[in-house]
Backbone atoms as SQL, in Angstrom:
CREATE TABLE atoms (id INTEGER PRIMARY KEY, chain TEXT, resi INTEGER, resn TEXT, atom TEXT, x REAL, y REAL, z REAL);
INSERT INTO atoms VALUES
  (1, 'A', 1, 'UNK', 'N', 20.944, 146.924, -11.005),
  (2, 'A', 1, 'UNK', 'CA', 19.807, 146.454, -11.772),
  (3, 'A', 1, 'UNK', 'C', 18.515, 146.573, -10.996),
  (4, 'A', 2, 'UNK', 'N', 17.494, 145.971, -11.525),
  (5, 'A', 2, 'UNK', 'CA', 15.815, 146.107, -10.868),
  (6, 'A', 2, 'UNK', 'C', 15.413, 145.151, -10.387),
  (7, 'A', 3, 'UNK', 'N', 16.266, 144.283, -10.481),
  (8, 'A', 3, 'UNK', 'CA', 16.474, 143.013, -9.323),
  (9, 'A', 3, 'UNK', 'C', 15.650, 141.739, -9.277),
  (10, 'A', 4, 'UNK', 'N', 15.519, 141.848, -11.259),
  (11, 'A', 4, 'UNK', 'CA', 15.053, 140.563, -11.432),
  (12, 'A', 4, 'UNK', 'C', 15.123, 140.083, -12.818),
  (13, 'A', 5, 'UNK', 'N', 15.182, 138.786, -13.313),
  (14, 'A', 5, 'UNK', 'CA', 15.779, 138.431, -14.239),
  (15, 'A', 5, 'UNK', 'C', 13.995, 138.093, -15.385),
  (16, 'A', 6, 'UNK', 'N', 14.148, 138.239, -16.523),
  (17, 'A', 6, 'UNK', 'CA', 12.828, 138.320, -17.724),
  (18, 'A', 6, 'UNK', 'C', 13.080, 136.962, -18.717),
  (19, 'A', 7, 'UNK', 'N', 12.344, 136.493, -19.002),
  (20, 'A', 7, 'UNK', 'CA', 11.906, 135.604, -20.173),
  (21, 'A', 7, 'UNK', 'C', 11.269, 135.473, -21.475),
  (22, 'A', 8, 'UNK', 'N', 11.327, 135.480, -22.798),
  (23, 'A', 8, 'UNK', 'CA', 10.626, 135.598, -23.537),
  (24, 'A', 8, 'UNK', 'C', 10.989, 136.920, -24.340),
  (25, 'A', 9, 'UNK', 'N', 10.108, 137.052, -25.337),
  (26, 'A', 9, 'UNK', 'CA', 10.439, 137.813, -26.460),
  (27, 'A', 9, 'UNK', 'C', 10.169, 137.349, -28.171),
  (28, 'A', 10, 'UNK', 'N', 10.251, 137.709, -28.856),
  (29, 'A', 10, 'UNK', 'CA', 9.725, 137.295, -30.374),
  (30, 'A', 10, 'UNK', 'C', 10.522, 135.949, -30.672),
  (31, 'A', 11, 'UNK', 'N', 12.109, 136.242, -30.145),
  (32, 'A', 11, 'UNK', 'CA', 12.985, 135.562, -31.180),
  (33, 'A', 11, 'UNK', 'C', 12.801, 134.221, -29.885),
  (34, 'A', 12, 'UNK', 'N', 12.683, 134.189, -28.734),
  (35, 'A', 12, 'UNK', 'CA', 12.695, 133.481, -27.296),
  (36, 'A', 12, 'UNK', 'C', 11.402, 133.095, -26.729),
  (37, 'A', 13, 'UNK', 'N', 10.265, 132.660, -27.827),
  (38, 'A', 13, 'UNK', 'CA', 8.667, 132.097, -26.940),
  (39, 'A', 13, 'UNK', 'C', 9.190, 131.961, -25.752),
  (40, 'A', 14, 'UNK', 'N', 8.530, 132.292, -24.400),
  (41, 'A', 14, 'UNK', 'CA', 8.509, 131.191, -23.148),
  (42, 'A', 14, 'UNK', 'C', 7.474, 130.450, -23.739),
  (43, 'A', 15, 'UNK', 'N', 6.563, 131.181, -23.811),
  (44, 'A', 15, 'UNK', 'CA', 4.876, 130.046, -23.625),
  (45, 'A', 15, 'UNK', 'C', 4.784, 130.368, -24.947),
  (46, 'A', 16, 'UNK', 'N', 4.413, 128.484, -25.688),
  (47, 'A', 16, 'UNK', 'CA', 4.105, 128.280, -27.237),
  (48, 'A', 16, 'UNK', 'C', 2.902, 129.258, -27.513),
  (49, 'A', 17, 'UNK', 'N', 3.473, 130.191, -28.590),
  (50, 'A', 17, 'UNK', 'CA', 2.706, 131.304, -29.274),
  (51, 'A', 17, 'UNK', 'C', 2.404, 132.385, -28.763),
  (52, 'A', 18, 'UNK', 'N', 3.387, 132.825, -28.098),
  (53, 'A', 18, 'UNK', 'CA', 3.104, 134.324, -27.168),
  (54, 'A', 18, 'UNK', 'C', 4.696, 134.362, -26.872),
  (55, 'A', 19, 'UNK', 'N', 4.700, 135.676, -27.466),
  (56, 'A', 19, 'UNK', 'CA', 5.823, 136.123, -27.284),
  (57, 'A', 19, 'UNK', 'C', 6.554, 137.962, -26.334),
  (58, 'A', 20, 'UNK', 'N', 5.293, 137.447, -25.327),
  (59, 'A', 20, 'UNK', 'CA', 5.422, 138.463, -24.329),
  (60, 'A', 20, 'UNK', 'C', 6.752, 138.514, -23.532),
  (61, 'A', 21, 'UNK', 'N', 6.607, 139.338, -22.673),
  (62, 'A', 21, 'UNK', 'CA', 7.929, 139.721, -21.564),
  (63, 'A', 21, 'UNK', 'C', 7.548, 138.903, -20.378),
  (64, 'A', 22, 'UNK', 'N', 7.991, 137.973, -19.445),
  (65, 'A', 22, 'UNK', 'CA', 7.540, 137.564, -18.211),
  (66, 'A', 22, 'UNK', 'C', 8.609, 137.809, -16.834),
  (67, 'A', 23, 'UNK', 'N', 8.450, 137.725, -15.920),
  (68, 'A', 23, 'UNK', 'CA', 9.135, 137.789, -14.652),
  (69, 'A', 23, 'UNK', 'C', 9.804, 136.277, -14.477),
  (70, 'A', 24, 'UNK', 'N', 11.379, 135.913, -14.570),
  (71, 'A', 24, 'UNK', 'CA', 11.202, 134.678, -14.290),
  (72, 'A', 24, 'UNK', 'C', 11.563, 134.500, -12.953),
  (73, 'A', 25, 'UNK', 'N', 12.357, 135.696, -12.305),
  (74, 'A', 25, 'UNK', 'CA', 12.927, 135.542, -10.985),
  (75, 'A', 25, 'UNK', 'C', 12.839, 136.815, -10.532),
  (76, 'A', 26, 'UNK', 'N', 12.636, 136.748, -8.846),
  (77, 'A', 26, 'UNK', 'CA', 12.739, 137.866, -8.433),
  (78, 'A', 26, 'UNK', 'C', 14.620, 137.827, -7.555),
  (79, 'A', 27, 'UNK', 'N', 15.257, 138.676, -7.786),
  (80, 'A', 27, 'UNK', 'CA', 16.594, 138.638, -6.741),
  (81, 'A', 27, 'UNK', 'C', 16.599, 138.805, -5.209),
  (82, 'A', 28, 'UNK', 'N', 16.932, 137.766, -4.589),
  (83, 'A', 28, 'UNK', 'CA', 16.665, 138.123, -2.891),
  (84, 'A', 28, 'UNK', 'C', 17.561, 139.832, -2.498),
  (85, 'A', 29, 'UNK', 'N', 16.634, 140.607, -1.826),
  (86, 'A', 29, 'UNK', 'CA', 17.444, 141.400, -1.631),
  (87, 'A', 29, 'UNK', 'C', 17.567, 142.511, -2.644),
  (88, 'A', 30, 'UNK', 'N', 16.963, 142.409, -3.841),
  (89, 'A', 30, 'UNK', 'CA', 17.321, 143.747, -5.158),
  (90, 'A', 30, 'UNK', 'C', 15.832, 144.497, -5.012),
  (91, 'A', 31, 'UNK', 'N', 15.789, 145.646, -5.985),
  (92, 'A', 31, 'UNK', 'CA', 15.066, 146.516, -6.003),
  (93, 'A', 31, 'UNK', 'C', 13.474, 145.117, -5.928),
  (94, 'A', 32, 'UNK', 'N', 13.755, 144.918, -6.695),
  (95, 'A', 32, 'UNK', 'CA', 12.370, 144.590, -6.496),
  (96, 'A', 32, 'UNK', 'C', 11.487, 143.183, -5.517),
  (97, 'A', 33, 'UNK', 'N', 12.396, 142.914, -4.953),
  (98, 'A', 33, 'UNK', 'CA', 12.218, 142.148, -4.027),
  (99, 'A', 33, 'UNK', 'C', 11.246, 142.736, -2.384),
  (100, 'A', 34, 'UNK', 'N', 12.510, 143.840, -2.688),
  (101, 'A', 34, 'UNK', 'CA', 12.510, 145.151, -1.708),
  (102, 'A', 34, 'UNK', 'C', 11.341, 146.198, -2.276),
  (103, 'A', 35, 'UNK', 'N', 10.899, 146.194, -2.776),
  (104, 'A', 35, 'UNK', 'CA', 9.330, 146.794, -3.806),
  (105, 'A', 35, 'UNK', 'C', 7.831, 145.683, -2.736),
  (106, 'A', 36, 'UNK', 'N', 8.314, 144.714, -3.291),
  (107, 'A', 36, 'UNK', 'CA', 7.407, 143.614, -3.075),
  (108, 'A', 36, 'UNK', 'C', 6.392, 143.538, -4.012),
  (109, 'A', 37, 'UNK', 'N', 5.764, 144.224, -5.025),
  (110, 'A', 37, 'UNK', 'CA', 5.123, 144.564, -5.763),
  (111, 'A', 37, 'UNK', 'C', 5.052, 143.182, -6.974),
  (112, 'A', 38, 'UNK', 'N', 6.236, 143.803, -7.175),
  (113, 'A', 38, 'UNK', 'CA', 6.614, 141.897, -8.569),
  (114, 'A', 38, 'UNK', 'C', 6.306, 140.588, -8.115),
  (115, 'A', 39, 'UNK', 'N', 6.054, 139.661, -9.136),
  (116, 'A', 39, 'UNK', 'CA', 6.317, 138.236, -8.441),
  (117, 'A', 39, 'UNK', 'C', 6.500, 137.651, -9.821),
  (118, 'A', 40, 'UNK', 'N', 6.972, 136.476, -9.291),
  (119, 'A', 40, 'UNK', 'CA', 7.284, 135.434, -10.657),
  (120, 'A', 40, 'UNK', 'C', 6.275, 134.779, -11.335),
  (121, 'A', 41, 'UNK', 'N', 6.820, 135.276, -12.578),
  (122, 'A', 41, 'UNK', 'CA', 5.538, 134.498, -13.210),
  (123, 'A', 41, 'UNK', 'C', 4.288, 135.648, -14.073),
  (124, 'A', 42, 'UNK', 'N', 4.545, 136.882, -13.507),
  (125, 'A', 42, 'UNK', 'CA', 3.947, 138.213, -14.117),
  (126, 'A', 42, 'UNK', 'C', 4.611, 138.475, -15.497),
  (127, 'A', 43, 'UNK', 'N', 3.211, 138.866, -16.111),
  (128, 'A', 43, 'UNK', 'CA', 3.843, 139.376, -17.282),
  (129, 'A', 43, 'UNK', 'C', 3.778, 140.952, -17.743),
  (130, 'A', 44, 'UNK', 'N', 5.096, 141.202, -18.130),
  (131, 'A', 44, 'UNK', 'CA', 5.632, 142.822, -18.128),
  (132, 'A', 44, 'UNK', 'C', 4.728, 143.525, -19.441),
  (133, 'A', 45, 'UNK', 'N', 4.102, 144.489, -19.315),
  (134, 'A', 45, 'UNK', 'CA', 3.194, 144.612, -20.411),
  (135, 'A', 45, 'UNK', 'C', 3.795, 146.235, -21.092),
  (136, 'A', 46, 'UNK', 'N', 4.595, 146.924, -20.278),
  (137, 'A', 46, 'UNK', 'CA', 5.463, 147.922, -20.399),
  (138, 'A', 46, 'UNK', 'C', 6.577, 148.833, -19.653),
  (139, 'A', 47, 'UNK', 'N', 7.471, 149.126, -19.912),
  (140, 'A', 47, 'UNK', 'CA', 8.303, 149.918, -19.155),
  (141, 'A', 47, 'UNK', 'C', 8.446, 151.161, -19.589),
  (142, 'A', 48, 'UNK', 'N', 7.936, 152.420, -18.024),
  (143, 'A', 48, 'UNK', 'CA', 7.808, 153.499, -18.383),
  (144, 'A', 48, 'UNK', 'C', 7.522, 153.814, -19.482),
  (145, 'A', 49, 'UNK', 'N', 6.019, 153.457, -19.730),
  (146, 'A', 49, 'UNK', 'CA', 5.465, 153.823, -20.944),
  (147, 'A', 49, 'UNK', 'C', 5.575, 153.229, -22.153),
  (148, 'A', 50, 'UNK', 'N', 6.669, 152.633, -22.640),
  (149, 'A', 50, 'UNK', 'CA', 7.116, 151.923, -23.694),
  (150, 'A', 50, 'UNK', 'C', 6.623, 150.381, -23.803),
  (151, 'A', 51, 'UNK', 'N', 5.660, 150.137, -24.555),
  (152, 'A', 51, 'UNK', 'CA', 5.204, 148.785, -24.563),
  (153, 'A', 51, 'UNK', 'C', 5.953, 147.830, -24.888),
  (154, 'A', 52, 'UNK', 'N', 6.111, 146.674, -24.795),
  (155, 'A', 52, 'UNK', 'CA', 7.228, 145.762, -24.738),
  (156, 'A', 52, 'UNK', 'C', 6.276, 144.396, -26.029),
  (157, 'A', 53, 'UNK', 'N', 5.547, 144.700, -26.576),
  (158, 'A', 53, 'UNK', 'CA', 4.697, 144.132, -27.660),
  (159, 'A', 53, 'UNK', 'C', 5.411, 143.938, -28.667),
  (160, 'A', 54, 'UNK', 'N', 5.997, 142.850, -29.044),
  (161, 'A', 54, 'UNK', 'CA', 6.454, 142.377, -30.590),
  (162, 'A', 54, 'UNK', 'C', 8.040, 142.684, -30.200),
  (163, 'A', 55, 'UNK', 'N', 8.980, 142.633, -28.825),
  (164, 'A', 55, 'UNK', 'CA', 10.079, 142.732, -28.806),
  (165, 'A', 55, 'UNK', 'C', 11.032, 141.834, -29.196),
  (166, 'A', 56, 'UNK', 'N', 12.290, 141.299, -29.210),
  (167, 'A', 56, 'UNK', 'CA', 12.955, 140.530, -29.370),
  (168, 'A', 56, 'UNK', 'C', 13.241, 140.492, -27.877),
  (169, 'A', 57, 'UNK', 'N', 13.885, 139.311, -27.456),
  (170, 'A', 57, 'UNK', 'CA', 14.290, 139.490, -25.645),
  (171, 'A', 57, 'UNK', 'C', 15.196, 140.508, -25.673),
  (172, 'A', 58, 'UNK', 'N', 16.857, 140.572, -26.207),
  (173, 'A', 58, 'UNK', 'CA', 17.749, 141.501, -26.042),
  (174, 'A', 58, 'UNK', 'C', 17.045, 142.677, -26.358),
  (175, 'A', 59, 'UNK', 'N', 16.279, 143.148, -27.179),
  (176, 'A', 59, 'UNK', 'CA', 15.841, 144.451, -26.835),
  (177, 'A', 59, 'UNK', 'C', 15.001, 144.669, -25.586),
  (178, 'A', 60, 'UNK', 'N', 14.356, 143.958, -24.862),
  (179, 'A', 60, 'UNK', 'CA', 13.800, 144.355, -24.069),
  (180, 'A', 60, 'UNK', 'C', 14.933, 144.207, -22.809),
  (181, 'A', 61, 'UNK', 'N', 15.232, 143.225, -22.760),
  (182, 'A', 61, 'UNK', 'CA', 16.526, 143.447, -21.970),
  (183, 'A', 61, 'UNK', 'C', 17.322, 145.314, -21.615),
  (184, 'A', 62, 'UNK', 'N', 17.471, 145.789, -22.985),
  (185, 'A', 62, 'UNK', 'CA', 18.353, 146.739, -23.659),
  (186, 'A', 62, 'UNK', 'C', 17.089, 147.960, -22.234),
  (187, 'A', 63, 'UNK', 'N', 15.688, 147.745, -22.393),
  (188, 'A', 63, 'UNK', 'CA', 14.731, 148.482, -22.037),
  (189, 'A', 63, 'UNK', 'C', 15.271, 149.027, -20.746),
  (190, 'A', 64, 'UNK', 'N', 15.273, 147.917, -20.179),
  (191, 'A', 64, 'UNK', 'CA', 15.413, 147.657, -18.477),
  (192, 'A', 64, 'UNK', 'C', 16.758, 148.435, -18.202),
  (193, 'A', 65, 'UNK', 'N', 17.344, 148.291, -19.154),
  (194, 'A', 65, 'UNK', 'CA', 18.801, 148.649, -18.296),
  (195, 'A', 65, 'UNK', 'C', 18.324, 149.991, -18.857),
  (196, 'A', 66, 'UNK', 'N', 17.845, 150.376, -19.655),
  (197, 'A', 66, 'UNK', 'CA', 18.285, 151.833, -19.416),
  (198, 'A', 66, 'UNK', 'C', 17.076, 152.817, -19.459),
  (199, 'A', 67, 'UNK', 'N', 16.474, 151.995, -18.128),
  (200, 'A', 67, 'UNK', 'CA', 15.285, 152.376, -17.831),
  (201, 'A', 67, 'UNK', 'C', 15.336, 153.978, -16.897),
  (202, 'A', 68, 'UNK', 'N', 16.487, 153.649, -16.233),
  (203, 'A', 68, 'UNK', 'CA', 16.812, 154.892, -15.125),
  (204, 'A', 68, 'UNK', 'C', 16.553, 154.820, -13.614),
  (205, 'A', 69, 'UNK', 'N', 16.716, 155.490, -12.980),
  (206, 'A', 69, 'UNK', 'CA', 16.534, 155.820, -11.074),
  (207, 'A', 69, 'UNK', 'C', 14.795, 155.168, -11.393),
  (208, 'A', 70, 'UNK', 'N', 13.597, 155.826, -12.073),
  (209, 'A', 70, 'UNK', 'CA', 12.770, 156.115, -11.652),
  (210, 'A', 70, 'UNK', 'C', 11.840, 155.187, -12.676),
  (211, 'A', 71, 'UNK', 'N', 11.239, 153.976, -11.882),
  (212, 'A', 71, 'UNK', 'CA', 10.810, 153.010, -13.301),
  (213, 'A', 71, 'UNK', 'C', 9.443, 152.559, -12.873),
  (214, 'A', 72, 'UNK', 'N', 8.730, 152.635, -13.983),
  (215, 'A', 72, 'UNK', 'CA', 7.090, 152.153, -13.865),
  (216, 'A', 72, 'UNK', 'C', 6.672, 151.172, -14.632),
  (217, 'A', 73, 'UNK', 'N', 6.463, 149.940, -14.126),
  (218, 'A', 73, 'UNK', 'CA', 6.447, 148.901, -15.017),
  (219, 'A', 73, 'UNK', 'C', 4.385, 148.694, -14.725),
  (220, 'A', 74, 'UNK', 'N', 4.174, 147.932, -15.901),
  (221, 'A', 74, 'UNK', 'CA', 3.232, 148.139, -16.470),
  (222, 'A', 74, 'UNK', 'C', 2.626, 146.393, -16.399),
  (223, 'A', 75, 'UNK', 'N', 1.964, 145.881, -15.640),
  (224, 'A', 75, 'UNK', 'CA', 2.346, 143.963, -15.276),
  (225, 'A', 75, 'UNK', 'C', 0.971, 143.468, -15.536),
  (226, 'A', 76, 'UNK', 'N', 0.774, 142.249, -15.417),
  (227, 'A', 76, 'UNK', 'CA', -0.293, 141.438, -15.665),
  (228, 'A', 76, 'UNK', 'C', -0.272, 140.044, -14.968),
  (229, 'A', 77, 'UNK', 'N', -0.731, 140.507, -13.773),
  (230, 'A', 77, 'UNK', 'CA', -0.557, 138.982, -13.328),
  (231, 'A', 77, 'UNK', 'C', -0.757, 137.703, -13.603),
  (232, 'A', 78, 'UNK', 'N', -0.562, 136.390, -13.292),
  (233, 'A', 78, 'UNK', 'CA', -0.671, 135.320, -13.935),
  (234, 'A', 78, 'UNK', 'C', -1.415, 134.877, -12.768),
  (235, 'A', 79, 'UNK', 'N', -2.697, 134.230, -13.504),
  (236, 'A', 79, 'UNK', 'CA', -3.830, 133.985, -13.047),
  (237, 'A', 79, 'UNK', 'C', -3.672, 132.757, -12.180),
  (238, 'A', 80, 'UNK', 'N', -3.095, 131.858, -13.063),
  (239, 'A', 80, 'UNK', 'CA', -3.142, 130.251, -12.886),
  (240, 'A', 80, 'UNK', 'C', -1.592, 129.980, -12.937),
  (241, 'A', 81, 'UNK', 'N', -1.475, 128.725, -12.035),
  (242, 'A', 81, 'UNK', 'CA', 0.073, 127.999, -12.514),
  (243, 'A', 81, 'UNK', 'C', -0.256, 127.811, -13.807),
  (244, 'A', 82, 'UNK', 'N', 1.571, 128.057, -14.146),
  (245, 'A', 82, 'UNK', 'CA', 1.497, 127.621, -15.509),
  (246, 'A', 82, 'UNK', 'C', 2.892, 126.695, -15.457),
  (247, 'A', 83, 'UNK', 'N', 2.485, 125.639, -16.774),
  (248, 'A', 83, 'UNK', 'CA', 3.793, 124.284, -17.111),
  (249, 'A', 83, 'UNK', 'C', 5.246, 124.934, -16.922),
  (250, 'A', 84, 'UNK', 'N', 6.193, 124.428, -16.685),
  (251, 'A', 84, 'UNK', 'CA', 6.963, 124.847, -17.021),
  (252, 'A', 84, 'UNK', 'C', 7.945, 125.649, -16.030),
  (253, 'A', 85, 'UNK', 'N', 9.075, 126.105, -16.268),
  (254, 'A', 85, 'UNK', 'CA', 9.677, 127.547, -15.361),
  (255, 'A', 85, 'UNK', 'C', 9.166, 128.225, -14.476),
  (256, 'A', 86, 'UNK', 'N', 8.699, 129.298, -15.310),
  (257, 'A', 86, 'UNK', 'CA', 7.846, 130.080, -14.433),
  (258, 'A', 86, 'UNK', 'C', 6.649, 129.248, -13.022),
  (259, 'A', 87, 'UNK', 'N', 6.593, 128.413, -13.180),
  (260, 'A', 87, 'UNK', 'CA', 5.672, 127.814, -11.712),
  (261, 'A', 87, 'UNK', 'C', 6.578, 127.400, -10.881),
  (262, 'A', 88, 'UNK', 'N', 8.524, 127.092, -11.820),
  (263, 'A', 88, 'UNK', 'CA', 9.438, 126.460, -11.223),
  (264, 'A', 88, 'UNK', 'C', 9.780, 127.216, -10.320),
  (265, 'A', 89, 'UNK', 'N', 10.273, 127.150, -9.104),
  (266, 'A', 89, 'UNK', 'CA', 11.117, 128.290, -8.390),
  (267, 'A', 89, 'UNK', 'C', 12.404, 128.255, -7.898),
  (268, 'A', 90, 'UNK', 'N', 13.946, 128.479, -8.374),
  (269, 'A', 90, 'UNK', 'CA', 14.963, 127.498, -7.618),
  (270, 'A', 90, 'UNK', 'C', 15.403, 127.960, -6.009),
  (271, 'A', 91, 'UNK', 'N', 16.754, 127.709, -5.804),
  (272, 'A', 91, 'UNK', 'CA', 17.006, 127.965, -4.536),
  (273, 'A', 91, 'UNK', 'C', 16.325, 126.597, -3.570),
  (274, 'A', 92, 'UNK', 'N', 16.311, 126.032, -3.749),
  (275, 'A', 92, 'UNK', 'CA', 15.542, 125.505, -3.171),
  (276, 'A', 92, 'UNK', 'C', 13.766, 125.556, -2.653),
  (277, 'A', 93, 'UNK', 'N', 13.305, 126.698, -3.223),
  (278, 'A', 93, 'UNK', 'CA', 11.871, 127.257, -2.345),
  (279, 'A', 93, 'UNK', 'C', 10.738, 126.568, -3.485),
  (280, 'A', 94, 'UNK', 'N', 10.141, 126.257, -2.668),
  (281, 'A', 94, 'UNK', 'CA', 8.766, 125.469, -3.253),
  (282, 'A', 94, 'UNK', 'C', 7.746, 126.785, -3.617),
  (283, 'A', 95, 'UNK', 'N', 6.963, 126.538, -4.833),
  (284, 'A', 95, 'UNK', 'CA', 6.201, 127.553, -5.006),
  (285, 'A', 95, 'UNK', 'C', 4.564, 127.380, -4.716),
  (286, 'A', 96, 'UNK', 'N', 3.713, 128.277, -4.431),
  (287, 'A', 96, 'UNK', 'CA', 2.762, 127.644, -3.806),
  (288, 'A', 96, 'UNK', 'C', 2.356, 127.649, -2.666),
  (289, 'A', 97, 'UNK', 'N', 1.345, 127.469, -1.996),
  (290, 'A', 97, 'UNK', 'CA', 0.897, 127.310, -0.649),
  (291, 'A', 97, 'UNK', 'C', 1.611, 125.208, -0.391),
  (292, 'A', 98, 'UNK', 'N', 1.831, 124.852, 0.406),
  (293, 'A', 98, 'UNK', 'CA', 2.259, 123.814, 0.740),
  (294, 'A', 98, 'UNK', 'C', 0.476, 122.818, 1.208),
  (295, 'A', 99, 'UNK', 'N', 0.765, 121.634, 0.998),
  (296, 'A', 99, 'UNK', 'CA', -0.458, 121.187, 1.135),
  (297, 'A', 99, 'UNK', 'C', -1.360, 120.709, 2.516),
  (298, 'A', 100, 'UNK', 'N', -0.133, 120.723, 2.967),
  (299, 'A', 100, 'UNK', 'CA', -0.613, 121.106, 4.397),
  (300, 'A', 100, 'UNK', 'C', -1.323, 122.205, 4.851),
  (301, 'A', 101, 'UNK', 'N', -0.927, 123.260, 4.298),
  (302, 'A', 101, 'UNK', 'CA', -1.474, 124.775, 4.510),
  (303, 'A', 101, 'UNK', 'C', -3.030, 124.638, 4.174),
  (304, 'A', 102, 'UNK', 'N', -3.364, 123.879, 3.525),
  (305, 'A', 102, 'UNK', 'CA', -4.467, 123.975, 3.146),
  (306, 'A', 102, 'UNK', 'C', -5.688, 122.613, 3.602),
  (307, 'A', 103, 'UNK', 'N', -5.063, 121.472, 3.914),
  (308, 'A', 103, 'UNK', 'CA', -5.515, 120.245, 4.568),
  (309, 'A', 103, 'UNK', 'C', -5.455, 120.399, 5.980),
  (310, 'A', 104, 'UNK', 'N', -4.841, 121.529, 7.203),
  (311, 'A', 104, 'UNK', 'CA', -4.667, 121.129, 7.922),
  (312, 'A', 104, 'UNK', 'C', -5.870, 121.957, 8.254),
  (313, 'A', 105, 'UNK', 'N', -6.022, 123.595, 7.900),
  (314, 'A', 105, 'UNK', 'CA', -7.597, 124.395, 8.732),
  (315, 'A', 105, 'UNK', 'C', -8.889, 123.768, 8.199),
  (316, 'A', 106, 'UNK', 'N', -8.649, 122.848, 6.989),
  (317, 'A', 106, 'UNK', 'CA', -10.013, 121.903, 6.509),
  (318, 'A', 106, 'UNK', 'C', -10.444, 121.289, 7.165),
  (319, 'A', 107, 'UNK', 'N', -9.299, 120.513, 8.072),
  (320, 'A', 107, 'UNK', 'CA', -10.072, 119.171, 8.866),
  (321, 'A', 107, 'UNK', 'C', -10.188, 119.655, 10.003),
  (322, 'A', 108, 'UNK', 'N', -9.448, 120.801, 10.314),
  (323, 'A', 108, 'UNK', 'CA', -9.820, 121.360, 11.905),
  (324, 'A', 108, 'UNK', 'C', -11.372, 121.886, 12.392),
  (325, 'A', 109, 'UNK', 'N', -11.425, 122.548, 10.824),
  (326, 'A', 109, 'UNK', 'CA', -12.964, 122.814, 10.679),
  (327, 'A', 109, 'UNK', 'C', -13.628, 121.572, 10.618),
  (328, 'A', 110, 'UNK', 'N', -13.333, 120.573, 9.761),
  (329, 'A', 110, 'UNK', 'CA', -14.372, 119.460, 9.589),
  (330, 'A', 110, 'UNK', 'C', -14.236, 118.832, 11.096),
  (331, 'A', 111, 'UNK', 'N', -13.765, 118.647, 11.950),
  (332, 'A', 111, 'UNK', 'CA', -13.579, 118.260, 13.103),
  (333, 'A', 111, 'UNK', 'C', -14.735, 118.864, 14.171),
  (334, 'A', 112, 'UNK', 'N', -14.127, 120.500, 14.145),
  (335, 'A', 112, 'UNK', 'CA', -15.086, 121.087, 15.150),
  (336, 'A', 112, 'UNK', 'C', -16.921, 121.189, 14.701),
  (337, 'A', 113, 'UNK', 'N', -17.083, 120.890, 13.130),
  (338, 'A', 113, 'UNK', 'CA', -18.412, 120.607, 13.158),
  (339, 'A', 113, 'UNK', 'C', -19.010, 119.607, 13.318),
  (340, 'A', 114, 'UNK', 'N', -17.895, 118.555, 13.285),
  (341, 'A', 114, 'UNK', 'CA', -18.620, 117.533, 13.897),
  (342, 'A', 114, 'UNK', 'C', -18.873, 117.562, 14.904),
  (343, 'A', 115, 'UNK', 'N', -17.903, 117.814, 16.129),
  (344, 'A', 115, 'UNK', 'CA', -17.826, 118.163, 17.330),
  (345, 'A', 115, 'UNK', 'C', -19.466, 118.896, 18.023),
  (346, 'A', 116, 'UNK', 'N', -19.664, 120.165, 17.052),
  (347, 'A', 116, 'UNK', 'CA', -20.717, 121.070, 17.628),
  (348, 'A', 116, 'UNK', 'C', -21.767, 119.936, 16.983),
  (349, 'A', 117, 'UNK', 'N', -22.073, 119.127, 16.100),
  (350, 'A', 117, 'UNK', 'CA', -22.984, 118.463, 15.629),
  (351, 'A', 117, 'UNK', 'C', -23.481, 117.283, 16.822),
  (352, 'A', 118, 'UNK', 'N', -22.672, 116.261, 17.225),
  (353, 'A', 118, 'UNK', 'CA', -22.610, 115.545, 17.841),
  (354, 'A', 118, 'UNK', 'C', -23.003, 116.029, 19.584),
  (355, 'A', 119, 'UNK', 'N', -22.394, 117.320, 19.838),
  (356, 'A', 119, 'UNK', 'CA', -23.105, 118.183, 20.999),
  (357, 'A', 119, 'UNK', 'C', -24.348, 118.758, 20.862),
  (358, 'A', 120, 'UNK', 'N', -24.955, 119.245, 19.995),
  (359, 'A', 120, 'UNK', 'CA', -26.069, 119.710, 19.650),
  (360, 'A', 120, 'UNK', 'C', -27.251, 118.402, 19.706),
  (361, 'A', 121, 'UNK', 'N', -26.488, 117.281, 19.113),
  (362, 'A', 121, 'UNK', 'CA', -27.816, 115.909, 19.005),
  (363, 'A', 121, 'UNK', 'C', -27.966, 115.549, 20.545),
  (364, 'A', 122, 'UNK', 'N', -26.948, 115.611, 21.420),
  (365, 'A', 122, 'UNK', 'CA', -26.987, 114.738, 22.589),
  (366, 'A', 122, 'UNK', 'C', -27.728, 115.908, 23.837),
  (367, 'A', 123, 'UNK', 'N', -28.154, 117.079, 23.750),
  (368, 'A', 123, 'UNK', 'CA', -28.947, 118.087, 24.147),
  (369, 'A', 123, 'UNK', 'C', -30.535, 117.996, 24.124),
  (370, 'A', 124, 'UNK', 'N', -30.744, 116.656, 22.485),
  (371, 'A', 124, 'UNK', 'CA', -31.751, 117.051, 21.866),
  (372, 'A', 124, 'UNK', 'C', -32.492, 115.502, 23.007);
C-alpha cells in the first residue's frame, strides 16, 4: 500500500458538510512516511490526475489501490487544528509542538532582555 490510511467521502462526512478525502494516518515505516511529503490531517484533492470530488469513501479507497508503482497525489494542507480525529494522533504521540517548546525560548528571551536592560541602565 501507500502507507496511509483516508477518511471521508460523500456517504462518510469527516467534517460536517464536506465531503472531501483527508489523510487520517500516516504508517510508520510505509511509502509515505518514507516520502515525508504527507501529513495528517491533509486533504487529498486528487490521485494521478483523477479528482476525488463527490466520491463515496470505498471508491476512493478503490482509487488508491489501484493507483500503481508511480503515484501523484494532489493535497491541500490543513491550515489550522481541527476538532476531532484528525488533530487526534494515536500510538501514543502527541500532536503539535509541546508547550514547553514554545514557553521555554520565550522566557529565555524575556530573561536576557531584561538582563541587557538592567546592564545598559547601570552604565547610564
Amino acid at each position: 500500500g501507500l502507507g496511509f490510511n483516508i477518511v471521508g467521502g460523500t456517504d462518510q462526512q469527516y467534517i460536517y458538510n464536506d465531503s472531501s478525502i483527508y489523510v487520517s494516518r500516516i504508517k510508520k515505516d510505509g511509502a509515505a512516511y518514507l516520502d515525508g511529503r504527507l501529513q495528517e490531517g491533509d486533504k487529498i484533492l486528487a490521485v494521478n490526475g483523477k479528482d476525488l470530488k463527490d466520491l463515496r469513501h470505498k471508491d476512493a479507497v478503490e482509487l488508491f489501490m489501484n493507483a500503481g508503482y508511480d503515484v501523484s497525489l494532489k493535497i491541500q494542507r490543513r491550515l489550522q487544528p481541527q476538532n476531532g480525529p484528525v488533530g487526534h494522533q494515536s500510538d501514543g504521540e502527541s500532536g503539535g509542538l509541546p508547550l514547553a517548546a514554545i514557553l521555554v525560548p520565550g522566557l529565555a528571551l524575556a530573561a536576557t532582555a531584561v538582563w541587557i536592560l538592567l546592564r545598559y541602565r547601570q552604565r547610564m
